[in-house]
Each structure stands twice: as C-alpha cells, then as structure tokens.
C-alpha positions in Angstrom: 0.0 0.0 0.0 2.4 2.3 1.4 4.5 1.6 -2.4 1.6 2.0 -4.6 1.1 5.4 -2.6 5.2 6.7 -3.1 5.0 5.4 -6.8 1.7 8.0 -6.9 3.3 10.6 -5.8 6.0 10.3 -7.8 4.3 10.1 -10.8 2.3 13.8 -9.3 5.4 15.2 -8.1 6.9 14.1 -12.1 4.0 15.5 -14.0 3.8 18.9 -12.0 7.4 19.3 -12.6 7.3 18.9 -16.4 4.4 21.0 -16.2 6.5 24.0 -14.7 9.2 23.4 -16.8 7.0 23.6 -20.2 5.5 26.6 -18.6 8.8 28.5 -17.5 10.7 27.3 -21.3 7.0 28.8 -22.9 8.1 32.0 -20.9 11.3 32.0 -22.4 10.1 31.1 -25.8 8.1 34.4 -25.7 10.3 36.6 -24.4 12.3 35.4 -27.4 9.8 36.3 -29.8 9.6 39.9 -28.0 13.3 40.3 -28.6 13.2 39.0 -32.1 10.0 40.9 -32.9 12.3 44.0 -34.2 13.7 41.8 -37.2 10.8 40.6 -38.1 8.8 43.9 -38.1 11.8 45.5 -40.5 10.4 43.4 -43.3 6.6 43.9 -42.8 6.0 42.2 -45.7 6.2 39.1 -43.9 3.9 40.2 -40.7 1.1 41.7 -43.5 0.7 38.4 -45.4 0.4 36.4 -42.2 -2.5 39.0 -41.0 -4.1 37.6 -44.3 -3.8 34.3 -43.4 -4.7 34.6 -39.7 -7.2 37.6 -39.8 -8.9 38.0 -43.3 -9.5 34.3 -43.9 -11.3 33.9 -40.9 -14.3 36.7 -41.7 -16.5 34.4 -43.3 -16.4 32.2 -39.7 -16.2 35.5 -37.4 -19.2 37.5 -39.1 -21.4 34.3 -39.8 -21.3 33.7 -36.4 -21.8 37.3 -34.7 -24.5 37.5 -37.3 -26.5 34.1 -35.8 -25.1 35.2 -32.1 -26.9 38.5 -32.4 -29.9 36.8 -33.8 -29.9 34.4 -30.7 -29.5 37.0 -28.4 -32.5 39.3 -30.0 -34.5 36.3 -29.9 -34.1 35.2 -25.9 -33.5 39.0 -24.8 -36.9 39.8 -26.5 -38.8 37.0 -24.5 -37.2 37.4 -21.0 -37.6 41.3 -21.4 -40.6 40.9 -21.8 -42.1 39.2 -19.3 -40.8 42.3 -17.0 -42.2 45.4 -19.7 -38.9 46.1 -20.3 -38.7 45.0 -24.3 -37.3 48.6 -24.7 -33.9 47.6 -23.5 -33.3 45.1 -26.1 -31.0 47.2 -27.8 -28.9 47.7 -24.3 -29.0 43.9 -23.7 -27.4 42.6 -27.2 -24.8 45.4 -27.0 -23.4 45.0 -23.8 -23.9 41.3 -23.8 -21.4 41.2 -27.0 -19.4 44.3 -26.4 -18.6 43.1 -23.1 -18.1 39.5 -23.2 -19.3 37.8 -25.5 -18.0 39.0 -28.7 -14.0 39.4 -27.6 -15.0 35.3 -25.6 -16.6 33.7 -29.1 -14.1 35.8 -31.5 -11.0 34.5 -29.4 -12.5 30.6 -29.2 -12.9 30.5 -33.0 -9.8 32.5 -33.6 -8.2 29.7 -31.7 -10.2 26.9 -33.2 -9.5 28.2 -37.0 -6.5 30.6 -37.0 -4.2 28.9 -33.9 -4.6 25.6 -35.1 -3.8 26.2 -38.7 -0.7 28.4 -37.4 0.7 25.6 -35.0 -0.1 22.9 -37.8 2.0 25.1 -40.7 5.2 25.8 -38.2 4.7 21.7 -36.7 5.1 21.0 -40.3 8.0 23.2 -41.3 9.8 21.1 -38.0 8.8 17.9 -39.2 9.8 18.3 -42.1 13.6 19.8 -41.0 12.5 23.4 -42.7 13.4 25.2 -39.4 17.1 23.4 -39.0 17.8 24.2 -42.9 17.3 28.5 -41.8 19.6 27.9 -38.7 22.0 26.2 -41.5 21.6 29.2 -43.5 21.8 31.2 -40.7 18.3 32.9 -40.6 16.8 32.8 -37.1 13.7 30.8 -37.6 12.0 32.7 -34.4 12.2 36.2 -35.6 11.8 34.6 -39.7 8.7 32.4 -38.9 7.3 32.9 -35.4 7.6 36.6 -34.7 5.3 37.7 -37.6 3.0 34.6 -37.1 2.7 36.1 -33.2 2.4 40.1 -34.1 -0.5 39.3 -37.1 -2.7 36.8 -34.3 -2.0 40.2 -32.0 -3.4 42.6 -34.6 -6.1 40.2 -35.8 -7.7 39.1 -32.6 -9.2 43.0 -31.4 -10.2 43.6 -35.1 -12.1 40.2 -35.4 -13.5 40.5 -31.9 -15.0 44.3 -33.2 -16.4 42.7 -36.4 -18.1 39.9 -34.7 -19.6 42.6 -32.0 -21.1 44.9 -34.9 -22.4 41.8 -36.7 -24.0 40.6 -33.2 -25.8 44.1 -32.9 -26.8 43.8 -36.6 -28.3 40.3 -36.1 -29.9 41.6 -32.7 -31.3 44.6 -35.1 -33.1 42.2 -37.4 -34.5 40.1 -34.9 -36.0 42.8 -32.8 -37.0 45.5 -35.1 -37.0 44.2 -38.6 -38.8 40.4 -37.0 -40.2 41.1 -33.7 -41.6 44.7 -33.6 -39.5 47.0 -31.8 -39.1 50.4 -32.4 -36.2 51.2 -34.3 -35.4 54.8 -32.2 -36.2 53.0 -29.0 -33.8 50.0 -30.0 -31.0 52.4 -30.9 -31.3 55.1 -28.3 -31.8 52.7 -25.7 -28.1 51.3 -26.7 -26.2 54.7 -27.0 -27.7 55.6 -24.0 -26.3 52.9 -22.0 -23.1 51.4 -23.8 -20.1 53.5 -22.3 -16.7 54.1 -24.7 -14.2 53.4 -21.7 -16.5 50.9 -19.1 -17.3 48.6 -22.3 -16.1 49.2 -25.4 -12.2 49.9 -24.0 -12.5 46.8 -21.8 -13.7 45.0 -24.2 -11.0 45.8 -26.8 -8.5 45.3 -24.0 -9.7 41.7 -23.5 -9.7 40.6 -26.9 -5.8 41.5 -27.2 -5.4 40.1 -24.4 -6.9 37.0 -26.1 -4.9 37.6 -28.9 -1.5 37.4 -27.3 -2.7 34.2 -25.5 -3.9 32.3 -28.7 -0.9 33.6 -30.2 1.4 32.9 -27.9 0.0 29.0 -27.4 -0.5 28.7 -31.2 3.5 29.4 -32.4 4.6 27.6 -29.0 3.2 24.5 -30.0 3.9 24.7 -33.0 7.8 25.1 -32.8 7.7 22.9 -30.0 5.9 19.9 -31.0 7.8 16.2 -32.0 8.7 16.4 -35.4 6.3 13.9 -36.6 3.2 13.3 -38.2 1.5 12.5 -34.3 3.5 15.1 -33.1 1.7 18.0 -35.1 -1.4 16.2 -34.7 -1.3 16.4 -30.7 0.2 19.6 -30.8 -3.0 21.1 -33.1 -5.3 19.7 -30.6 -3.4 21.1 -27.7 -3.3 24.3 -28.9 -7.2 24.2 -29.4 -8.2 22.8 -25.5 -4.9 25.0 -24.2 -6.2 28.0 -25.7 -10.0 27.8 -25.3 -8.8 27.0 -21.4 -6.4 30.0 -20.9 -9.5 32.5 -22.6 -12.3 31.2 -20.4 -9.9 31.6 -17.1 -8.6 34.9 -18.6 -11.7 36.3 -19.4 -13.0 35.6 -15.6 -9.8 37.6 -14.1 -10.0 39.9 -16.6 -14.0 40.7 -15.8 -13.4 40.5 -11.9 -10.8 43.1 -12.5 -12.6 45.4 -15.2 -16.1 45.3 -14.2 -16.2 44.8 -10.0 -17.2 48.2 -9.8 -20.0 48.4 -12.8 
C-alpha cells in the first residue's frame, strides 16, 4: 500500500514538474519572440501576409457567427424582457452582452479553433519536415523569420475580429428585434447609446480581446515550434493548442471581468 502510494506521488510530483518546466521554457520562448520581434517587423511584408492568413481568412467564420449570435440573443432578450415590460432595453442587452463579453470570448474561441490551429499545424510541419534546422543552417533565425510575424499578425487580428463579430451581433440583434419582432427602431438604438459606455465597455472590451490575442498567439507558435517532429506530433500539438487555448481565454476572461467590471 504504502509503495503503490510513493509510486503515486511520484508520478504527481513528475508530472507537476514537467508541467512548470513547459511553462517557464513557454516564458522564455516568448520573451524570445519579443526580442526578435524588431527583425521581423523591419520586413513587414512578412507580418502583413500572415494578418491575411490569420485575420482575413477567418471573416467568413467571425461575421457568420456574430450575425447568428446576435440573432440568438434578440431572440431570448426579447422574450425574457418581456415578461418584466422592459422589451425597450433590447437594444442595451445585445450590445453589452457582446461588447462586453461575449464577442471578444466567441471571437477569441474561433480564432483559436481556425486561425491557432492552422498556425501551429504550418510551423509543426515546417519542423517535421527539418525546414526550421535548414534557416539555422543558413543562418536565418527561424523565431524572428517564422514565429515573430506569425505572433504580431494573431496580436493585430484578434481585437479587429473581436469588433467585427460585436457589430455583426448588434446587426443580427437589429433584425431580430426591429425588422422580426416589432420593436421600435429609435427606442432600440437610443436605448443602446444611452447605455453602452466608450471606456466601461467598449475599452475593456477591446482590452480583452488582445489580451486573447496574445494568448492564442502565444500558445498557437509555441506548439507549433515545440511539438515532436512527426506526423502524431503535429497532430497532438493542433489539438493542444485548441483545449490549451480555449482554457487560458475562459480563465482569462473571468480575471480579466473580476478586474474590469467589479465596480460596474
């Protein structure tokens, strides 16, 4: 008994170790890509085409879904305003329900889902297949050639993507309530200026989705450059990135609400 319980603890004491040492060579990893971010900037080129590949080819996902999220939310905020007479405040309901959380939260998940995943899977591949060692040969730093722009363009996406999928949500929430349902177009818009402040939600809420961006990022190039160089290797890695990343936003996002919005 007293054996099976050591050999337990071992195995905790083993796993929790590799766990902090992932974590603390992750740190380093990043602060790596900080340093090297000045190379990789110089030739913008390189960060521009990866905003294409991380940002613009995910619209069609981002604004389908605000569009459908809005639509959702016009739909249930309709009937449970109502039942108190307060159908006027539909408009204040979508826009501070996506402003505020849900837009940066949903953005960043499918950002990670979509963009992170196809960014760990490209750089896992470039390892396997010994891309990476042939620019050290060369003498090209592969961090500030292939991750640093990788990192900067999931940066600059992510608060971009997050406001598209927020105005798309208040759109969808527009056709439900007015267009659908019946409100009245002034009341539905006034209501919202009214009660949707610039620095309590719309700051915030930009605030959270870089933050989400730098997460996704930083978890989608990690993996990516860290992963075995094999075909199972880039496969875990991919699906790590995706759990990893949708776990670090959901924690995040509570911190970052307990700290923005305790006093609201």
């Amino acid at each position: 008994m007293l054996t099976k319980l050591a050999a337990g603890l071992r195995l905790l004491g083993r796993s929790v170790t590799d766990r902090l040492w992932r974590l603390g060579f992750a740190s380093r990893f990043l602060l790596a890509t900080l340093l090297y971010s000045g190379m990789a900037l110089r030739r913008f080129g390189l960060t521009i085409r990866e905003i294409y590949f991380t940002g613009v080819l995910s619209l069609i996902i981002i604004l389908v879904s605000g569009l459908f999220v809005g639509m959702v939310l016009g739909l249930q905020g309709y009937d449970t305003l109502q039942r108190f007479g307060s159908a006027s405040a539909l408009g204040t309901l979508v826009a501070l329900s996506l402003v505020r959380e849900l837009g940066p939260v949903v953005a960043a998940l499918l950002f990670a889902s979509r963009a992170g995943s196809a960014i760990t899977a490209e750089i896992g591949l470039m390892k396997a297949t010994e891309q990476l060692s042939a620019m050290e040969m060369m003498a090209v730093n592969p961090i500030a050639r292939v991750v640093a722009p990788r990192f900067w363009a999931g940066v600059v996406s992510m608060p971009l993507l997050a406001a598209l999928f927020s105005a798309m949500g208040i759109f969808g929430g527009y056709l439900v309530g007015v267009q659908l349902i019946g409100v009245d177009d002034g009341i539905f818009w006034s209501q919202m200026r009214s009660s949707v402040d610039f620095g309590d939600d719309i700051v915030n809420g930009v605030i959270k989705s870089a933050v989400f961006g730098v997460i996704v990022s930083w978890i989608a190039v990690f993996e990516g450059y860290d992963c075995e160089p094999t075909a199972e290797g880039v496969s875990g890695a991919t699906t790590r990135t995706v759990v990893t990343s949708s776990l670090a936003i959901l924690a995040a996002d509570f911190m970052l609400t307990a700290f923005m919005f305790r006093g609201a």
